[in-house]
C-alpha positions, 0 to 999 in steps of 0.5 A: 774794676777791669774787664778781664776778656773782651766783652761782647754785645748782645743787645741791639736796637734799629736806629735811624739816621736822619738830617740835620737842621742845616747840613754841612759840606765840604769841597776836596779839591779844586783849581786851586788844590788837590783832592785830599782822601776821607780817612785824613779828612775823618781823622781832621775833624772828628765826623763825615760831612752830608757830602763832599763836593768835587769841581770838574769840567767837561768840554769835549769839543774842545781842541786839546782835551782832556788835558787841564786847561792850564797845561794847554798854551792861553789863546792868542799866545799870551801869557795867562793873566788870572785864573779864568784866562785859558780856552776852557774852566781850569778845573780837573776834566771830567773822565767819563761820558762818552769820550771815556770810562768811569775807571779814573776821576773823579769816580775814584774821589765819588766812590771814596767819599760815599764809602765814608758815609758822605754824598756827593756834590758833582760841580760841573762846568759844561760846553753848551754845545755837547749833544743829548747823547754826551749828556745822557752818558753822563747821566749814565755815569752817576746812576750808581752813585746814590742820592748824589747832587749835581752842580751844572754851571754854577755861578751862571750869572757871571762872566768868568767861565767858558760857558759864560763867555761862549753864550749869552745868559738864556742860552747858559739858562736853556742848557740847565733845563736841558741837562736837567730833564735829561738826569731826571729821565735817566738817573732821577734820584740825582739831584741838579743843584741852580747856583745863580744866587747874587745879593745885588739887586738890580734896577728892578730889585731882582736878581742879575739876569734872573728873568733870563733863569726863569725856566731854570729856577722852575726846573732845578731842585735846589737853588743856590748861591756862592758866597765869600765873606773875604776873596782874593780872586786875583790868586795868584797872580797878585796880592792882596795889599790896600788899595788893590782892586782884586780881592773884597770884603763884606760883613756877616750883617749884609750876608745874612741880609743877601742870603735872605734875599736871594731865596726871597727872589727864587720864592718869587720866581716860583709863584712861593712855592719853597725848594732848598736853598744852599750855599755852595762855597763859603769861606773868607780869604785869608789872603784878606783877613789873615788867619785869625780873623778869617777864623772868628769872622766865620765862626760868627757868621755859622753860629748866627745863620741858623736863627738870622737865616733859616731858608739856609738848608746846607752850607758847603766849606770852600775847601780842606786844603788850598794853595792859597789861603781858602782852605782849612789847610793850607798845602805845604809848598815843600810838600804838596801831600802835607796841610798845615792847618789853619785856625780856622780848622779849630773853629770849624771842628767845633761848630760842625760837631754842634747843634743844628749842624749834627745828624739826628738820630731816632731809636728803633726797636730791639733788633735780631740778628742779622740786623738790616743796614740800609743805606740811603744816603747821609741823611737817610740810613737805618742801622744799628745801636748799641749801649756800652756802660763806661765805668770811667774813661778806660785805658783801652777801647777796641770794637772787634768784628769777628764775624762781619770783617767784610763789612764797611762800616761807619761807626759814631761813639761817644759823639766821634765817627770812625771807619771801618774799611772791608777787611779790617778785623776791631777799630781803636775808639779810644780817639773819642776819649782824647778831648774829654776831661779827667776820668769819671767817677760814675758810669755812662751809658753811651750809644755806639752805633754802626751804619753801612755805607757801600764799600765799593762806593756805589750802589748794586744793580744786583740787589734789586727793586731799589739799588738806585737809592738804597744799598743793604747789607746786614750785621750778622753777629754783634761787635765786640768790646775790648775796654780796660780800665787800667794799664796791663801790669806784668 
């Protein structure tokens, strides 16, 4: 039978967001496509991500800066050859620090992100030789954004980056540490993210280079690798064809192995004292694979890693959309604002809505109003939990918030995750409906839950003790429910 009016809920229980058995990450943006915003990506893949990476540079000694290194004439005079061929990292420059503000990127894309109930990775590459007090304005910069991570200099063992070119290996090293006690100094709920991890052991069965990383690998608190199934690394300058000598290809059996590894290394560098270990780019060229086995070849490789790889805390997608063929979309040549999405897109939709890569959630006892909502960050934040009983799949489904439009909320229903932004009055959940079979016969009790993210996408120093990590808002009434059964009949 429909509901004649709109149906309000009246009952309300704590409930408690927590981390997921292995977290799952997205980059947005890169040398290789632009930054793509979280209402599409929410709407692309049905749930937010643990958090979002973003890839900057920063070389302020450097002539020319802050343009985009590609938009500055290659040393020498030549012509660029690959990707890495400029004076510094071709990533977007980073805005802030003491040379400017945090009105411009990427503090735009951070606070976009956690307003979307995401934490944010900061991949940033460094000139060396910037001062304590460049750093520590940087520091500076990120205090306001939460749990947030930060990436300094990955794949440090490499020889692709500025930084790499410019100083040796235990200077690159030294630099991490220095970074590093600086953010902890200063804004200590940031955590500094160690990518060094390589597969191929050397003479010793270590490591490249990780005698020179000691200290690193002792002060970082994660530990890292990046890792392609499939890479095309001379894009785009060639392509992809047998017998070329800029692209590879592995299997999933001797990742896995490599994965297992890397941590044992990190382990043994730390006298067996354990940290997270993450995979901070994952994906396989389709530039090598084409489409369809770049598709099944990372399906495998994400439903086996759980139980072949458990050291593996977090898995970050190397990236929404691309240029090239790294992406779960692949930018429009005709129009750079449009994706076209990829199979992959399907696969990876499928399994990041899967067990262990889901969110856990732990019910509380009944709430009174207001309710409190914390936010902590993805894998830390208390809100509040609804039952909506469903006759049947309905025709209609609205959740109204008359009295908290101010609210910026992040809404899970029925296994789907929507946005509420401030300002806007009810949200259509009927997308949750959309893949489901034929309508039931029985009713369901179903959990509609809300959590509080920040709406400006930082944390207030005005909310007192404890604004670096958490931010609070409360829900002062319950939401309302629209739900019809049936179409509406003149």
């Amino acid at each position: 039978m429909d509901n004649p009016g709109d149906r309000s809920v009246r009952a309300a229980r704590a409930v408690r967001m927590g981390p997921a058995r292995v977290a799952v990450d997205l980059s947005c943006g890169s040398e290789r496509g632009e930054y793509v915003c979280q209402d599409y990506i929410l709407r692309a893949l049905g749930r937010p991500h643990r958090a979002v990476n973003l890839m900057y540079c920063y070389y302020p000694l450097d002539e020319g800066w802050p343009a985009r290194a590609s938009a500055l004439p290659v040393p020498g005079g030549r012509e660029a050859g690959f990707a890495w061929d400029y004076a510094y990292d071709d990533y977007f420059p980073y805005g802030g620090g003491i040379e400017g503000d945090t009105s411009g990127e990427p503090f735009g894309q951070m606070r976009d992100i956690r307003r979307h109930g995401q934490d944010v990775i900061l991949t940033l590459t460094v000139d060396c030789a910037v001062s304590n007090k460049q750093l520590e304005r940087i520091a500076d910069d990120l205090r306001p954004f939460g749990r947030m991570f930060l990436r300094i200099n990955h794949e440090a063992t490499g020889t692709w980056f500025a930084f790499n070119k410019r100083y040796t290996y235990r200077r690159v090293a030294d630099f991490f540490v220095r970074f590093h006690s600086i953010i902890k100094r200063r804004a200590p709920h940031v955590r500094t993210i160690l990518c060094i991890g390589d597969d191929r052991p050397d003479a010793q069965g270590k490591m490249p280079y990780e005698d020179d990383f000691a200290q690193a690998i002792a002060a970082a608190d994660i530990w890292s690798a990046d890792t392609y199934l499939a890479l095309h690394w001379g894009w785009p300058f060639d392509i992809a064809e047998p017998g070329g000598k800029t692209h590879k290809r592995v299997t999933n059996d001797s990742v896995l192995r490599g994965f297992l590894f890397e941590h044992t290394r990190f382990m043994a560098r730390s006298g067996g004292k354990d940290r997270p270990f993450y995979i901070s780019e994952f994906n396989a060229d389709g530039d090598v694979t084409g489409p369809f086995e770049q598709a099944s070849q990372l399906a495998d490789l994400y439903r086996r890693l759980p139980l072949e790889a458990p050291c593996v805390k977090a898995v970050t997608m190397y990236q929404f959309r691309d240029r090239g063929r790294l992406g779960l979309e692949i930018e429009d040549p005709n129009c750079p604002h449009v994706g076209i999405a990829q199979p992959l897109l399907a696969e990876y939709k499928e399994i990041i809505n899967s067990s262990p890569y889901l969110p856990v959630f732990t019910p509380g006892g009944a709430a009174e109003y207001p309710v409190p909502l914390r936010w902590g960050g993805s894998e830390d934040a208390d809100g509040a939990e609804f039952t909506v009983v469903m006759e049947q799949i309905p025709v209609f489904c609205e959740v109204c918030f008359p009295q908290d439009i101010s609210l910026n909320l992040m809404i899970e229903f029925c296994g789907a995750w929507f946005y509420k932004k401030p300002g806007v009055l009810s949200v259509d959940l009927m997308p949750a409906f959309f893949a489901q079979t034929p309508p039931q016969t029985r009713s369901r009790e179903l959990p509609l839950r809300l959590f509080a993210p920040p709406p400006c996408g930082v944390n207030l120093p005005e909310q007192g003790e404890g604004w670096e990590t958490d931010y609070r808002a409360a829900l002062t009434a319950p939401p309302e429910l629209r739900i019809r059964y049936s179409p509406v009949m003149p």
